[in-house]
TIRO-2110 file (N, C-alpha, C; in Angstrom, 1 decimal):
// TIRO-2110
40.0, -19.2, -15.1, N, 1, A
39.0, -18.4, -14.3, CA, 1, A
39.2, -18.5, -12.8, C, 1, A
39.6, -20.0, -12.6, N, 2, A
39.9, -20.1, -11.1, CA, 2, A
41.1, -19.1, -10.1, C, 2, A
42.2, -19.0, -11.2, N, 3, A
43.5, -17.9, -10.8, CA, 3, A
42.6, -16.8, -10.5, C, 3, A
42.0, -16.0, -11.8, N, 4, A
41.6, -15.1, -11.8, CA, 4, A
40.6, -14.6, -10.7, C, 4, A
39.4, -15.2, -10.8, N, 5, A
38.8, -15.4, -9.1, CA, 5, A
39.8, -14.8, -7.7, C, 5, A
40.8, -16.1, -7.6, N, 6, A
41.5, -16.1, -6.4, CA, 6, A
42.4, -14.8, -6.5, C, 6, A
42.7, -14.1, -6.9, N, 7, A
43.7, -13.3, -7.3, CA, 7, A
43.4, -11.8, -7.4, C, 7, A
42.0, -12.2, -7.8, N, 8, A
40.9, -11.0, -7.8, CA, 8, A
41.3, -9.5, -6.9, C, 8, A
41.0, -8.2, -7.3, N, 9, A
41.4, -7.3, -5.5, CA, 9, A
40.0, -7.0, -5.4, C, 9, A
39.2, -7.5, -6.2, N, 10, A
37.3, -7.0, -5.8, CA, 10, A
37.0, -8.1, -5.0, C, 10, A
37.8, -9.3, -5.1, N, 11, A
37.4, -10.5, -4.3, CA, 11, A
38.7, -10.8, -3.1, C, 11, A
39.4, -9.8, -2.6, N, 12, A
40.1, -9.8, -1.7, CA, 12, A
39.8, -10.9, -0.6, C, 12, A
40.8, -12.4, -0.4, N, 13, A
40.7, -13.0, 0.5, CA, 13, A
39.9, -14.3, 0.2, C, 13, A
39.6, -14.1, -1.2, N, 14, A
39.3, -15.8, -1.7, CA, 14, A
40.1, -16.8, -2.1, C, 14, A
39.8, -17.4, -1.6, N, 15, A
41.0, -18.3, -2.0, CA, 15, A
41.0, -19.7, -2.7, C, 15, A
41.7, -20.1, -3.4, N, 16, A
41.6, -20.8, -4.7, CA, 16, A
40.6, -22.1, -4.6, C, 16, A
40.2, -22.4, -2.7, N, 17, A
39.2, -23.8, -3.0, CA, 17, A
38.2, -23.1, -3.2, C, 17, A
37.7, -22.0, -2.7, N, 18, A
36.2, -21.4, -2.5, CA, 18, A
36.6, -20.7, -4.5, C, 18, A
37.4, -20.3, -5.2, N, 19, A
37.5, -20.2, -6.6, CA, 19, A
36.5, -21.3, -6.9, C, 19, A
37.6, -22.0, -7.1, N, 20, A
37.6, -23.3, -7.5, CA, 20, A
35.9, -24.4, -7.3, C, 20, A
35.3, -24.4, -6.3, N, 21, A
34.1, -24.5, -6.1, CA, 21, A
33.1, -23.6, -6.8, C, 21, A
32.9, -22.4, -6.7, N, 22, A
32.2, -21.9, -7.3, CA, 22, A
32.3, -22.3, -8.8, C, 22, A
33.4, -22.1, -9.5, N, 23, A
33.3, -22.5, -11.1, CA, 23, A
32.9, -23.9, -11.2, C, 23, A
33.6, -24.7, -10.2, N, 24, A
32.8, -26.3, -11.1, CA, 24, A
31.1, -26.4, -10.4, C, 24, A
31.0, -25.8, -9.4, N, 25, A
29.7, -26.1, -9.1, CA, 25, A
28.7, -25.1, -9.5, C, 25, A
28.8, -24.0, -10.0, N, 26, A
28.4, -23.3, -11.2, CA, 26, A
28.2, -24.0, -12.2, C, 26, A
29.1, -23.9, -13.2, N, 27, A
29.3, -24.9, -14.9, CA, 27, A
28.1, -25.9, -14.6, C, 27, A
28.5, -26.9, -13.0, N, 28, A
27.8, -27.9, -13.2, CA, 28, A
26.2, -27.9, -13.0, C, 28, A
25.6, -27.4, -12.1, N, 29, A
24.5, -26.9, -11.7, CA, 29, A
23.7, -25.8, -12.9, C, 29, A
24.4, -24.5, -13.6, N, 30, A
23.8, -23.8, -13.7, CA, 30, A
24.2, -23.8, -15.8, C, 30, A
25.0, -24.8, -15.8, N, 31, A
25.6, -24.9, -16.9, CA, 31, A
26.0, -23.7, -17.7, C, 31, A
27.1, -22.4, -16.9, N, 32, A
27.3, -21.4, -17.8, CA, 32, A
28.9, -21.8, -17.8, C, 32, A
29.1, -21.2, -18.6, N, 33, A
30.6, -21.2, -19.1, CA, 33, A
31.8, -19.9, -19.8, C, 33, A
32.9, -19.4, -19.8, N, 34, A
33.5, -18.2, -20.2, CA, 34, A
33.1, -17.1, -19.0, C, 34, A
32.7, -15.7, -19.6, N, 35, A
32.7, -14.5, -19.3, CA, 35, A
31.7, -14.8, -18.2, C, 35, A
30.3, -15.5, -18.9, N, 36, A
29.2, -16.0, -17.4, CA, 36, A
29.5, -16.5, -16.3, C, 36, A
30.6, -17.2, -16.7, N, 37, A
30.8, -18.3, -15.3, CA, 37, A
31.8, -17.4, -14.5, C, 37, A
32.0, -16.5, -15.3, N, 38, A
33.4, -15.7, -14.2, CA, 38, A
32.3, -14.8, -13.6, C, 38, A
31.2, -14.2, -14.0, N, 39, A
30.4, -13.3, -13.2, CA, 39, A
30.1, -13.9, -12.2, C, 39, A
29.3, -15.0, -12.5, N, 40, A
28.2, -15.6, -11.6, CA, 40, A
28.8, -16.0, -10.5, C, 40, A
30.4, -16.7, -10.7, N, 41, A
30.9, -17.2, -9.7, CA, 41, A
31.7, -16.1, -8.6, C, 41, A
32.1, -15.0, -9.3, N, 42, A
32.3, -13.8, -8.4, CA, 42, A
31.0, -13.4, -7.6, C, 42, A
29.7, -13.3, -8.2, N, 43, A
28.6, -12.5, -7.5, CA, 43, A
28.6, -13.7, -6.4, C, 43, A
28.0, -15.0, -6.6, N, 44, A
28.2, -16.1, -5.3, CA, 44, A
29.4, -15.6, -4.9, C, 44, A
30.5, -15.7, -4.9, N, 45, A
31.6, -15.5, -3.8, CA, 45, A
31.2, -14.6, -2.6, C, 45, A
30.7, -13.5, -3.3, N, 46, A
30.3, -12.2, -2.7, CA, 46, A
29.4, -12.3, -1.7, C, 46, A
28.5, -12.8, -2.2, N, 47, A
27.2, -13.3, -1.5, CA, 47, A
27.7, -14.5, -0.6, C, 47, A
28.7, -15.1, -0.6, N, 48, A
28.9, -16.3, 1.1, CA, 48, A
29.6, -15.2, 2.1, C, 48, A
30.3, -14.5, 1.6, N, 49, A
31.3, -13.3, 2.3, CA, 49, A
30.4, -12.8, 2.9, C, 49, A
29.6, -11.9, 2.0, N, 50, A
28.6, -11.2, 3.0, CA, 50, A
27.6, -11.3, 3.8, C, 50, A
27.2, -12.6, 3.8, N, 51, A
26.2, -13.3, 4.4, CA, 51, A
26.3, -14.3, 5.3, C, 51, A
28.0, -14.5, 5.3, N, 52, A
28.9, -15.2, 6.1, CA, 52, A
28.2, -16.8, 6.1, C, 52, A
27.9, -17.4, 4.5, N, 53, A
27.1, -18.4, 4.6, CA, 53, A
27.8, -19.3, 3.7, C, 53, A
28.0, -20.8, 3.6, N, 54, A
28.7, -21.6, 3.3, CA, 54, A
28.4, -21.1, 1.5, C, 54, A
29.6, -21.2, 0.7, N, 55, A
29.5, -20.8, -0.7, CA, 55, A
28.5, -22.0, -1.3, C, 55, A
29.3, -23.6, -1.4, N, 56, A
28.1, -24.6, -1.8, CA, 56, A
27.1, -24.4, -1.7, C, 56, A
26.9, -24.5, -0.4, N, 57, A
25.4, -24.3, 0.1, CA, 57, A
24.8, -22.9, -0.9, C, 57, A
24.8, -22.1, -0.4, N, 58, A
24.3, -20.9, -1.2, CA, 58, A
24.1, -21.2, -2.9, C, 58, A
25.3, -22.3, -3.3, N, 59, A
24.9, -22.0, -4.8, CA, 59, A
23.7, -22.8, -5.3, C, 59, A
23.9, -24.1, -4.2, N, 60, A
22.7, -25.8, -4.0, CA, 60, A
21.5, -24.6, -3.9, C, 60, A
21.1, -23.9, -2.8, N, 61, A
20.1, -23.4, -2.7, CA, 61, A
19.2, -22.3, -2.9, C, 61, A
21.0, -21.6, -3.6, N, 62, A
20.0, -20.5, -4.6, CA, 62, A
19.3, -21.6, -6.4, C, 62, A
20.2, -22.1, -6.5, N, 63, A
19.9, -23.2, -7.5, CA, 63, A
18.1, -23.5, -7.9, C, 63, A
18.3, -24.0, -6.1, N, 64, A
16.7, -25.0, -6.0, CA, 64, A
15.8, -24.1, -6.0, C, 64, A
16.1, -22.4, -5.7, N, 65, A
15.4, -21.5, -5.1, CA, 65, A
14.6, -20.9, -7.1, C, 65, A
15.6, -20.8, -7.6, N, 66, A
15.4, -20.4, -8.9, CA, 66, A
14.5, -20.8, -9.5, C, 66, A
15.0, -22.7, -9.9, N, 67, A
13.9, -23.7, -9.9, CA, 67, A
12.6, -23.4, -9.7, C, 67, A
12.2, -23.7, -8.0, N, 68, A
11.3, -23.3, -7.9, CA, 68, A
10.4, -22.1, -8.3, C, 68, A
11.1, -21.6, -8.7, N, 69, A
10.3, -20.2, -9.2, CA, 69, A
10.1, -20.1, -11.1, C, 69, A
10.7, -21.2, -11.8, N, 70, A
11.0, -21.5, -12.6, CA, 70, A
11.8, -20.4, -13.6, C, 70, A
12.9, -19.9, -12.7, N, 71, A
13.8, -18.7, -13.0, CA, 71, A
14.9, -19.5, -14.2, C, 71, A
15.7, -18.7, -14.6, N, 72, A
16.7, -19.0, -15.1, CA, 72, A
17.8, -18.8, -14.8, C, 72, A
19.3, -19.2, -15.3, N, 73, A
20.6, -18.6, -14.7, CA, 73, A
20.4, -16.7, -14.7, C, 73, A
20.3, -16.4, -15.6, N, 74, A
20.9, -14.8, -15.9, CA, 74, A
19.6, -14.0, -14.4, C, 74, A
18.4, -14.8, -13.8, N, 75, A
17.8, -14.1, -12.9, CA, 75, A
18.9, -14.4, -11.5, C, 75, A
20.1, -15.4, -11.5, N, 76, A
20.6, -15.4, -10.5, CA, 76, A
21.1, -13.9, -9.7, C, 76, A
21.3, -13.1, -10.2, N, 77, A
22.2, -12.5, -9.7, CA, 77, A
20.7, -11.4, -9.0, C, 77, A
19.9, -11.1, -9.2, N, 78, A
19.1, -10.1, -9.0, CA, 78, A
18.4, -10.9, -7.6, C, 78, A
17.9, -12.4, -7.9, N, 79, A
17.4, -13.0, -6.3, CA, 79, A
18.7, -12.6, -5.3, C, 79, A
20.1, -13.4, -5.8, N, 80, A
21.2, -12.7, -4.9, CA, 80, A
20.9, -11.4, -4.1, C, 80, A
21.1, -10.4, -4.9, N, 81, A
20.8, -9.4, -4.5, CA, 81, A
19.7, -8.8, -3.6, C, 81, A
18.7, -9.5, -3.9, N, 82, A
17.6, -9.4, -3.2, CA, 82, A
17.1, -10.2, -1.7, C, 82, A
18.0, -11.7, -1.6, N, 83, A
18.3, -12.1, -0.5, CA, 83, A
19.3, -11.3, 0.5, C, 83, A
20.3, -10.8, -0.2, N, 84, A
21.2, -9.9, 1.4, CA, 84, A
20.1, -8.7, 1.4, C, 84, A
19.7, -8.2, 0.4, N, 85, A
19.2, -6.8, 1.1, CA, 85, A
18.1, -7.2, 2.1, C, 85, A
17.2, -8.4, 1.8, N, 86, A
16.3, -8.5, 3.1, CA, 86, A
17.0, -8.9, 4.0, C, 86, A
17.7, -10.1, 4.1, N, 87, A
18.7, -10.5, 5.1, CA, 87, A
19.2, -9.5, 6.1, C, 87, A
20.0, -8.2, 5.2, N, 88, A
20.5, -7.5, 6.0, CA, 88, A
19.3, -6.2, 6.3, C, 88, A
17.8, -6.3, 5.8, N, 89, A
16.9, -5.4, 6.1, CA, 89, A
16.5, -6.0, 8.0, C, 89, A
16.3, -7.3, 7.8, N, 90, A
15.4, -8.0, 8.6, CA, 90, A
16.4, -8.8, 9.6, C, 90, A
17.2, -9.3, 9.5, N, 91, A
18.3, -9.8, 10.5, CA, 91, A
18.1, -11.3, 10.3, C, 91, A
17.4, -11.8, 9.4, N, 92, A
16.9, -13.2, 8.8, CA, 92, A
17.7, -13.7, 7.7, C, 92, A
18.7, -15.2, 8.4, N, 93, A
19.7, -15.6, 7.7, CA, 93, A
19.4, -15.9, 6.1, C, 93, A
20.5, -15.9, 5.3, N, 94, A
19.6, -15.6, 3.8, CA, 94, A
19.7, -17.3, 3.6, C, 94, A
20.4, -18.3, 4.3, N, 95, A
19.6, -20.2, 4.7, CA, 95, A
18.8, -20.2, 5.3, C, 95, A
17.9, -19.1, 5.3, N, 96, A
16.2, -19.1, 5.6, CA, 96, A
15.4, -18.8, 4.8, C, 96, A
15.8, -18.0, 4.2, N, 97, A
15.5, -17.2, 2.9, CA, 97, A
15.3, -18.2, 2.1, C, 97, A
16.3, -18.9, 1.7, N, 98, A
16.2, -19.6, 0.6, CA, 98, A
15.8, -20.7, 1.0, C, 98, A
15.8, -21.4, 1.8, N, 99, A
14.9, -22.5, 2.2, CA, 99, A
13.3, -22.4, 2.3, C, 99, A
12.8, -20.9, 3.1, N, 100, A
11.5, -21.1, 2.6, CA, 100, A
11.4, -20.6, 1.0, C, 100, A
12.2, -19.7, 0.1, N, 101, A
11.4, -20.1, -1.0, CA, 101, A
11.5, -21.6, -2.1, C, 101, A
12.2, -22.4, -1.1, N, 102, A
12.1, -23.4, -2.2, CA, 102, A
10.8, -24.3, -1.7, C, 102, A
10.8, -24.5, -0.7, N, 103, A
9.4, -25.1, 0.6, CA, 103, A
8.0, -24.6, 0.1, C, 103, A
7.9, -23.2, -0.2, N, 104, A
6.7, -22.7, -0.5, CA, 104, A
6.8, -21.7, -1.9, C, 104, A
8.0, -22.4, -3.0, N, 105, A
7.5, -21.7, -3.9, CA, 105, A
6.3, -21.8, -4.7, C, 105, A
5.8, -22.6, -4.9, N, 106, A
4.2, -22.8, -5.3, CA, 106, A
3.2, -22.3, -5.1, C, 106, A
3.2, -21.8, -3.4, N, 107, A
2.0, -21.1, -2.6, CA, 107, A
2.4, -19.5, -3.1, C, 107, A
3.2, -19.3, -3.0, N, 108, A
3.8, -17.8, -2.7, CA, 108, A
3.3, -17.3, -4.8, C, 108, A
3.8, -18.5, -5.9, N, 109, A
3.5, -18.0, -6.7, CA, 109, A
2.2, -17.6, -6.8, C, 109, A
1.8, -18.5, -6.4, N, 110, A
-0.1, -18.8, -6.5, CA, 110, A
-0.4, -17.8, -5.9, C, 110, A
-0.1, -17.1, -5.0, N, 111, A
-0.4, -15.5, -4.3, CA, 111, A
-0.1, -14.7, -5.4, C, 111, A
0.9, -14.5, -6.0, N, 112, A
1.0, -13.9, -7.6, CA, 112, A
2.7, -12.9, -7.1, C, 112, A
3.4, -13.2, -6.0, N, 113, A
4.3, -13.1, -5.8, CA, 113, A
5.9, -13.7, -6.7, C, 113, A
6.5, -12.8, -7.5, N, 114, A
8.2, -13.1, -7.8, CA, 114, A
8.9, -13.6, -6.2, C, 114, A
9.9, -14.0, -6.9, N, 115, A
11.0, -14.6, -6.4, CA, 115, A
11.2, -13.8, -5.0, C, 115, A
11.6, -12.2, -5.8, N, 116, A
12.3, -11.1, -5.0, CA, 116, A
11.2, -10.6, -3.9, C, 116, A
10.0, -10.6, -4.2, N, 117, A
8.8, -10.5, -3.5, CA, 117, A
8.5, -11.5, -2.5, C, 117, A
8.6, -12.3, -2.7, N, 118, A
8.6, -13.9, -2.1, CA, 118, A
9.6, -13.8, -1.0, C, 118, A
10.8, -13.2, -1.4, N, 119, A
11.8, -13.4, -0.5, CA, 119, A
11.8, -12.0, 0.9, C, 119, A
11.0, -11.2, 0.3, N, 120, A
11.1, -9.9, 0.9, CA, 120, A
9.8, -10.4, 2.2, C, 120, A
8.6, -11.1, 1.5, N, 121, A
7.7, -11.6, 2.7, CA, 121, A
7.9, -12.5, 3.5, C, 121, A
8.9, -13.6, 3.1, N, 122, A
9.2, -14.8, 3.9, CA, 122, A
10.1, -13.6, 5.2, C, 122, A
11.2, -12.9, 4.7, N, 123, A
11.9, -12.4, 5.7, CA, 123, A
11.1, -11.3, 7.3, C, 123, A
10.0, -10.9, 5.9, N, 124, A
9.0, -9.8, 6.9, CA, 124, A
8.4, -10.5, 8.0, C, 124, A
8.2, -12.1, 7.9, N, 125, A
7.2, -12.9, 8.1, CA, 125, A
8.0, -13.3, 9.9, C, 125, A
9.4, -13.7, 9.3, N, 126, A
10.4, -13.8, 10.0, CA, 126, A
10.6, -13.1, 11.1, C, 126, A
11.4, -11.6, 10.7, N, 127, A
11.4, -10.8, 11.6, CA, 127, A
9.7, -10.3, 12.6, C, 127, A
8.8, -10.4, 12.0, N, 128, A
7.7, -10.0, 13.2, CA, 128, A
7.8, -11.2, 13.8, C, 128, A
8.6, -12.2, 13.8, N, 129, A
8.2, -13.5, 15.0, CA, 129, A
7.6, -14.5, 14.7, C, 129, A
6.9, -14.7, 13.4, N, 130, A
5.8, -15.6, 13.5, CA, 130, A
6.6, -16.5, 12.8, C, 130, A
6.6, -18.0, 12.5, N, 131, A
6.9, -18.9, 12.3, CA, 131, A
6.4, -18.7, 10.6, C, 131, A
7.5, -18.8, 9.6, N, 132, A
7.2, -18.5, 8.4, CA, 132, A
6.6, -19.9, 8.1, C, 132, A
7.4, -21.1, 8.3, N, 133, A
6.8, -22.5, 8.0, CA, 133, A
4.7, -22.6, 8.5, C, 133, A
4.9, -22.0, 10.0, N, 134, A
3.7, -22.3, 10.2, CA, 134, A
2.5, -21.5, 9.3, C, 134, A
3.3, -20.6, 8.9, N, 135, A
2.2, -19.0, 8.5, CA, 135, A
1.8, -19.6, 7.1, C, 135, A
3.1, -20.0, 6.1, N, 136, A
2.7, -20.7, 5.2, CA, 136, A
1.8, -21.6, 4.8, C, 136, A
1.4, -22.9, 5.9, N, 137, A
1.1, -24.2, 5.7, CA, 137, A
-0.3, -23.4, 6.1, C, 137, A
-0.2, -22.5, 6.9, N, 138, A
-2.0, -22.0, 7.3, CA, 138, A
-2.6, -21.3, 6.4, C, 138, A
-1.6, -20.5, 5.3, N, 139, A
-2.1, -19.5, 4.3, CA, 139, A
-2.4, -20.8, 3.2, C, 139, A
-1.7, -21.8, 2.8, N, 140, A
-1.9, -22.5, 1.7, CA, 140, A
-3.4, -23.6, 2.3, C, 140, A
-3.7, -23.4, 3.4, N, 141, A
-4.4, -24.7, 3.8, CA, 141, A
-5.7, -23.5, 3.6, C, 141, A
-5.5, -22.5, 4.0, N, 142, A
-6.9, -21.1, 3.7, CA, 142, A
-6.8, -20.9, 2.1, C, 142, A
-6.1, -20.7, 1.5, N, 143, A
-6.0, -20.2, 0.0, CA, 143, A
-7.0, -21.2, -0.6, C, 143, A
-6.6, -22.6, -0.3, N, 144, A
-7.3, -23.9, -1.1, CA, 144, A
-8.5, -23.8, -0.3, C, 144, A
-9.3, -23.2, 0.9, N, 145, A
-10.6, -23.0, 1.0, CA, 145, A
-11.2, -22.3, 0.8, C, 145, A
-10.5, -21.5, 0.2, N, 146, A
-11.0, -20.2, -0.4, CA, 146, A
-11.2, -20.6, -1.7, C, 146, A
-10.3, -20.9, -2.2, N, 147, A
-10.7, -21.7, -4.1, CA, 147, A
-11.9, -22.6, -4.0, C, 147, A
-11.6, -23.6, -3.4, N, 148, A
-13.2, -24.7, -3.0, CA, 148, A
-14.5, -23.8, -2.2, C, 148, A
-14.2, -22.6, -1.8, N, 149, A
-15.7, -21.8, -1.6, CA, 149, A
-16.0, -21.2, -2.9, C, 149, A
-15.3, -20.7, -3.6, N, 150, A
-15.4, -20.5, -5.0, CA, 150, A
-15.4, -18.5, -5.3, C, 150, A
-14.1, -18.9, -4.0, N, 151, A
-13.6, -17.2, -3.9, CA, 151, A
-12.4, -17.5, -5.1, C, 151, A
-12.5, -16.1, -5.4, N, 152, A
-11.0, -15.8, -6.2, CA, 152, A
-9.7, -15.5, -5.6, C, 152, A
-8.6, -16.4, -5.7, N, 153, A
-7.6, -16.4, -4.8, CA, 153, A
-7.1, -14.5, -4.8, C, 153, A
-7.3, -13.5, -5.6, N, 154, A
-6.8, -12.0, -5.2, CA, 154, A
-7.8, -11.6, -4.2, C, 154, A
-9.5, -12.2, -4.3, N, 155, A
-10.2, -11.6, -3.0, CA, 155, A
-10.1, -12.4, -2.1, C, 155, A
-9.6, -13.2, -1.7, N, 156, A
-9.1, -14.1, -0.8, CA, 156, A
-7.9, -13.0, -0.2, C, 156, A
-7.2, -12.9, -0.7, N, 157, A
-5.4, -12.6, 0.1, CA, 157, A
-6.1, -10.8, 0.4, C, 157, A
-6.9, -10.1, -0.3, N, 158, A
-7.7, -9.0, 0.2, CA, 158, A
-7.9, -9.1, 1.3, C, 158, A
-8.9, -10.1, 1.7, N, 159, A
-9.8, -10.3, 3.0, CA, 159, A
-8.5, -10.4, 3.9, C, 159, A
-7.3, -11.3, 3.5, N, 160, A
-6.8, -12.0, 4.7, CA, 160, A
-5.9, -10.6, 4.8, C, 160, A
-5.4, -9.6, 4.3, N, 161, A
-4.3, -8.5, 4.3, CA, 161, A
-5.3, -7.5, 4.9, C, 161, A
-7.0, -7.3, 4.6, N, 162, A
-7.7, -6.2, 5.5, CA, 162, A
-7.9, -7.0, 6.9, C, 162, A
-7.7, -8.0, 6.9, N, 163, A
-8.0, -8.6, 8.3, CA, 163, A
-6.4, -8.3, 9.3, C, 163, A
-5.6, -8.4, 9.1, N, 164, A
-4.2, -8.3, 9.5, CA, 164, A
-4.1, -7.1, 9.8, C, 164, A
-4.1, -6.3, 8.4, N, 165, A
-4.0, -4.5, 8.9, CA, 165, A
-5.1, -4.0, 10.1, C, 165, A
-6.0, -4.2, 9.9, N, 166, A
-7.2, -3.3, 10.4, CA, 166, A
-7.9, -4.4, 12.1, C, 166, A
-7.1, -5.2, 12.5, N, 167, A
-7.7, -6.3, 13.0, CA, 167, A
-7.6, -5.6, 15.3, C, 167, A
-8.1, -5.4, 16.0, N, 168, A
-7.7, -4.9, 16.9, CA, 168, A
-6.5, -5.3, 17.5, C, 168, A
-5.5, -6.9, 17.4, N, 169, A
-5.1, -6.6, 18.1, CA, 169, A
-3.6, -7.5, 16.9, C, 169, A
-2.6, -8.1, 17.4, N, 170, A
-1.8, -8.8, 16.7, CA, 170, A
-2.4, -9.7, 16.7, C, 170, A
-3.4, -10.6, 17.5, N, 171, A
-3.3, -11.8, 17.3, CA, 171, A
-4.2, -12.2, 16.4, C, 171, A
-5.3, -10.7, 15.8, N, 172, A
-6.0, -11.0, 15.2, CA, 172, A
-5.2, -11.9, 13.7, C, 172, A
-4.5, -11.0, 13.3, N, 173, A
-3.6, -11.4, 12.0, CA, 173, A
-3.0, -12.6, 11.8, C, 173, A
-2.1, -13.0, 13.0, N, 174, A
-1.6, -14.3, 13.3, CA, 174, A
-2.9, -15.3, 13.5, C, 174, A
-4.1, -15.3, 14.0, N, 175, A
-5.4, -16.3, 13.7, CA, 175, A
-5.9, -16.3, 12.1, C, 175, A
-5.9, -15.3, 11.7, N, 176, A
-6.3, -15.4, 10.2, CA, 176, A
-5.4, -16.3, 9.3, C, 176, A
END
């Protein structure tokens, strides 16, 4: 698999260590093997190339990203895909991306947000400027006073999304 990888003309310019890492840190991490492990480790290839982002890293943290979301191997390829297109929607490295959904996958599910959803708001969250860590820890610290007033977490994220849209100014949204 590893020749084949390196050798590749769809993977022009890989070369047999970044091969070679992808398939054992695949196999090892994601435990596929054959026809899967030649996909999965081509689509990663693709995805460090075009995101110009260390391959390990990306496989460690799409990994943890999955996890958290309690995804499985065969959804790898679709978060991939879903991390460059925001990435290259929003100009938000996709080692942000995947960092906050491993940080706040729990909150974001509890919003009733997927993976690819999750990843599309961390980046929105991103690009308007506001600090996704802080926006998080203030949505999860409101979400849980919303559950202990004995609001339902969908009219909760209502109130906080008509307050943001309709609010006079930006900072209204950013205080909410």
């Amino acid at each position: 698999i590893v020749s084949d990888l390196a050798t590749s003309t769809e993977l022009a310019g890989t070369t047999f260590e970044d091969a070679s890492t992808a398939v054992g840190e695949l196999n090892t991490r994601f435990g596929v093997t054959g026809t899967d492990l030649e996909t999965l480790s081509s689509d990663f290839i693709k995805f460090a190339k075009i995101n110009d982002t260390d391959l390990n890293s990306s496989i460690d943290n799409t990994q943890k990203a999955l996890s958290a979301f309690g995804l499985e191997t065969k959804d790898a390829g679709k978060l991939l895909d879903a991390m460059t297109k925001a990435s290259q929607n929003t100009g938000v490295a996709v080692d942000k991306l995947q960092q906050g959904l491993v940080q706040n996958g729990t909150a974001l599910q509890e919003m009733g947000l997927s993976a690819e959803q999750s990843t599309f708001f961390m980046a929105q969250l991103e690009k308007s400027g506001a600090n996704s860590e802080t926006v998080m820890q203030s949505l999860r610290k409101a979400l849980k006073n919303a559950t202990a007033d004995g609001i339902p977490l969908n009219d909760a994220l209502a109130d906080l999304e008509n307050t943001i849209r309709n609010g006079t100014d930006s900072m209204d949204g950013l205080t909410a």
